[in-house]
C-alpha positions, 0 to 999 in steps of 0.5 A: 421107400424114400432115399435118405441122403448120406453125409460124408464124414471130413476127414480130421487131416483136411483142413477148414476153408479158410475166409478171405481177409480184407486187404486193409487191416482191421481197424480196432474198436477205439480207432472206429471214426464212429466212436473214436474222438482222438485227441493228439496224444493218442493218435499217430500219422499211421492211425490217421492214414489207417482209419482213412484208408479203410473209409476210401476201401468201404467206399470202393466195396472193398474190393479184393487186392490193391490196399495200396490205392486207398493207403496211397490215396490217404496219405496224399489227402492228409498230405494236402490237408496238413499244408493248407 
């Protein structure tokens, strides 16, 4: 006779797993650097460093932690690039 595998019911009161979050918030579909072509209107200095910080955490693996690097580095490169 075969064994017949029984499933436990959850109970209602334990809640889901939870999924991780990236460190970075997501970048909307319109900020997408893929599909977004800005014009100076509509994107901010926040926008920018945003997009390029999440580019920099893709990069990396994304990793879990630390968005401050990538939000840091960003900043520091559009630094660089607006004073040239």
């Amino acid at each position: 006779m075969a064994k017949q595998a029984t499933q436990t019911a959850v109970p209602a009161s334990v809640p889901a797993p939870v999924q991780p979050r990236s460190p970075i918030l997501h970048v909307p579909e319109e900020l997408n650097e893929k599909t977004f072509s800005p014009s100076p209107a509509t994107i901010t200095k926040h926008d920018e460093i945003a997009v390029l910080a999440y580019k920099f955490w893709v990069e990396r693996g994304c990793p879990e932690g630390s968005p401050e690097v990538d939000w840091y580095r960003a900043e520091k490169e559009l630094e660089i690039i607006g004073s040239s």
